[in-house]
N, C-alpha and C positions, 0 to 999 in steps of 0.2 A: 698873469701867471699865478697870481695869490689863490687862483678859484681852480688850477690843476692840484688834482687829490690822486693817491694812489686807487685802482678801480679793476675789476673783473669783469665780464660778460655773461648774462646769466638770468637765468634757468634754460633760456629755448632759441634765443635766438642770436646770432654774433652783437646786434645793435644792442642789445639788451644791457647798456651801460648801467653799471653798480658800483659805485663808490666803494671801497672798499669795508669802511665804518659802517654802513648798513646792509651789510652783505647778510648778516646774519637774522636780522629782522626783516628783511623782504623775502628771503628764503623762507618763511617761514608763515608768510602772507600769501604766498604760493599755494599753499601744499593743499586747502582745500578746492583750489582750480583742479589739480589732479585727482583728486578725492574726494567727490562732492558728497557732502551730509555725514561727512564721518568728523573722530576727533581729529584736534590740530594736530597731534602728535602721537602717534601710535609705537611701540616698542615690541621686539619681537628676542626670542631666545635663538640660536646657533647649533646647531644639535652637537656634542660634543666639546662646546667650548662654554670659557665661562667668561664670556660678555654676551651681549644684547645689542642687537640690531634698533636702530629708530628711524622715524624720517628726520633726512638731513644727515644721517652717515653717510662718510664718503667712502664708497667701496673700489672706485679707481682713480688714482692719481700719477700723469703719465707726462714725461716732458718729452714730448713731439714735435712734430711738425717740420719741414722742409724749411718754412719758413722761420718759424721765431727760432731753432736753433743753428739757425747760420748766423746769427749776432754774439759774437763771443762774449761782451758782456754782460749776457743776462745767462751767459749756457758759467760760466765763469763764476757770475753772483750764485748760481744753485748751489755750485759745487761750493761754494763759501760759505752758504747755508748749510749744507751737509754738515760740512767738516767742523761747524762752530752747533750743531745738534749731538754730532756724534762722541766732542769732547766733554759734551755736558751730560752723556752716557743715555740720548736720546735715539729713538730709533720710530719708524712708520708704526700707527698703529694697525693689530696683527686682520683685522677685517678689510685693509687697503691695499688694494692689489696693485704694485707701484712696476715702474718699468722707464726706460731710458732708449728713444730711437731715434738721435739725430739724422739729420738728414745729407750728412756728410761723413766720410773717417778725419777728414780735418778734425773733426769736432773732439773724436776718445783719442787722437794725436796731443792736444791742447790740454785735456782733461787729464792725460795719463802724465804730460812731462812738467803739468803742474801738481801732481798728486792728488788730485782731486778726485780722479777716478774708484780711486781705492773711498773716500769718504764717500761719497756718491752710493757704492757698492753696499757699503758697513749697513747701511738704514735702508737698500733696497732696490734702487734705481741702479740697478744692471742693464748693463748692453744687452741690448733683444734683436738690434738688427736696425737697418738704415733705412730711410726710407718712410712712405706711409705703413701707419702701424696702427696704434689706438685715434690717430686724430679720423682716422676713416672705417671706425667699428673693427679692426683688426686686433685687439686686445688677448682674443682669447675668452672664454667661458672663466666666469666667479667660480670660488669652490663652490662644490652642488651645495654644502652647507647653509653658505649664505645664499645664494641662489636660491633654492627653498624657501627661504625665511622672508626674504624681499616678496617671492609672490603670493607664498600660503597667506602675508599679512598684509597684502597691497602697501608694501614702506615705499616712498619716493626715496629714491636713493638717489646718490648720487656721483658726477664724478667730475674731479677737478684736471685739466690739461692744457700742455700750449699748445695746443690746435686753432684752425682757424673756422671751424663750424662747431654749433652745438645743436644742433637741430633734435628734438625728440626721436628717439628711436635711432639717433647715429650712433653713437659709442657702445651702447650693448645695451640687447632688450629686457636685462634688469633692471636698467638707471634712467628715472626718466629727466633726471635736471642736471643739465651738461651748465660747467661753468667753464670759460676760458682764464685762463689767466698765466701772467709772465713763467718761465723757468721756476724764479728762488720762489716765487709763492704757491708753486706747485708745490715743494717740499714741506712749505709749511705747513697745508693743510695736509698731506699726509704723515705729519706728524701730528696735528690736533684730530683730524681723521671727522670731523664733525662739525656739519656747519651752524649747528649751537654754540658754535665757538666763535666769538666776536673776535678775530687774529687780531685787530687795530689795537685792542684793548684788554682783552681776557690773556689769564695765562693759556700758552697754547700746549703745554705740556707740561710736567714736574720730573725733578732728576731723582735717580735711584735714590737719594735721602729726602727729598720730599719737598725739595725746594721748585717755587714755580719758573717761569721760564716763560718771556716773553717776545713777542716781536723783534724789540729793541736788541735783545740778548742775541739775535740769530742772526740781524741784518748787517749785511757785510759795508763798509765805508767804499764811496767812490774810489777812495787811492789804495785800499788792499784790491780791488778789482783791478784797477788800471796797471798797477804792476805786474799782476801776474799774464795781462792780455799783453803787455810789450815785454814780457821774457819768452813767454811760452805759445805766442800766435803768430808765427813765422814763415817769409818766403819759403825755407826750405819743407816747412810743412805742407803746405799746399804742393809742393813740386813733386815729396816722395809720392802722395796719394793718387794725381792729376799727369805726371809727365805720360804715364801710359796707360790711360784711363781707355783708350782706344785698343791697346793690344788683347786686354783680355788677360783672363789667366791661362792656366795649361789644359785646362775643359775644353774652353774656347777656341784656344791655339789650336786643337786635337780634332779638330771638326770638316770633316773635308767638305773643300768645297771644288766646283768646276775650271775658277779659273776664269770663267767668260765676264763677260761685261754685261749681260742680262742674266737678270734670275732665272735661273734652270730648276724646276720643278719635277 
């Protein structure tokens, strides 16, 4: 047990295990695989805004998947993270195109009657819809700003998600280094928004007066999570969402059909 470390997935492949501590210097040992004979680190300007693109900005950060957010403790720890960023007057940085698509309504039932929904919201990660989304290139198109800037400079860019593939060229043909990783550390790297940012170690943000802001400062305890999972993740949750998961709505209802027992075409 002494040799399990917190760890992400990453640059290209699910197996691609990385420790979380060196997450930020193998990323970074990377970048001439994708860029061969150029520098280690290229920076690029945003037309209209006043930051700079580099390789290793994270321009999508997405808490997906079917599968990782049907575990309410880690959909629970995000939202813990949110809500301990957004008191510290913290919010996504503005090049990280962030988004929120469980794969259940169990899930914004849980999130909304723990309040978390709303912290979630405040730094970014809004409901977009249920289902596959960003974990299967469903994202959506970057601003054309950064979009632009990633290909005019050849940047590796990149994007952090709970998905369960990172295959090159899955998430969107701007980013070529897909990292997986849990729910709450999805948030955090769209708060440090770059994976020059050693999360384990480095401050991963500073607050309106200029104080830094670390891992430790964001990471929610097992028992504020366990609490809010046995107040707020409920038989009756599942029942309102699931009892007539088969009726349909009134679209559905409204659909004539024949009546027979074979398909009529």
């Amino acid at each position: 047990m002494g040799e399990v470390v917190p760890a992400i997935s990453g640059p290209k492949r699910p197996q691609d295990h990385t420790p979380l501590d060196v997450a930020s210097e193998s990323f970074f040992k990377v970048v001439s695989e994708y860029r061969k004979g150029a520098e280690a680190k290229t920076s690029a300007t945003v037309a209209g805004e006043d930051y700079t693109l580099s390789d290793g900005s994270v321009v999508i950060a997405s808490i997906t998947s079917c599968t990782n957010t049907s575990n309410p403790y880690v959909m629970i720890g995000a939202g813990l993270v949110a809500r301990k960023a957004r008191a510290l007057g913290l919010t996504r940085k503005p090049w990280v195109k962030t988004s929120l698509a469980p794969g259940s309504q169990v899930v914004s039932a849980y999130l909304e009657a723990a309040g978390l929904q709303e912290d979630l919201d405040a730094i970014g990660f809004n409901l977009v819809g249920y289902g596959c989304a960003t974990c299967i290139g469903n994202s959506g198109p970057l601003q054309p700003e950064i979009s632009d800037a990633i290909q005019a400079n050849d940047l590796v860019a990149v994007s952090v998600l709970s998905g369960n593939r990172n295959f090159e060229g899955r998430i969107s043909p701007d980013v070529r280094a897909n990292y997986l990783a849990s729910p709450p550390l999805v948030v955090v790297y769209a708060l440090a928004g770059d994976m020059d940012v050693d999360v384990a170690k480095d401050p991963i943000a500073q607050t309106p007066d200029g104080r830094d802001v670390y891992l430790k400062d964001l990471w929610p305890t097992q028992a504020e999570i366990a609490e809010l999972v046995e107040r707020t993740v409920t038989r009756e949750a599942f029942l309102s969402k699931y009892a007539d998961v088969f009726k349909g709505d009134e679209r559905w209802q409204g659909v004539s059909v024949s009546g027979g027992e074979t398909y009529d075409c």
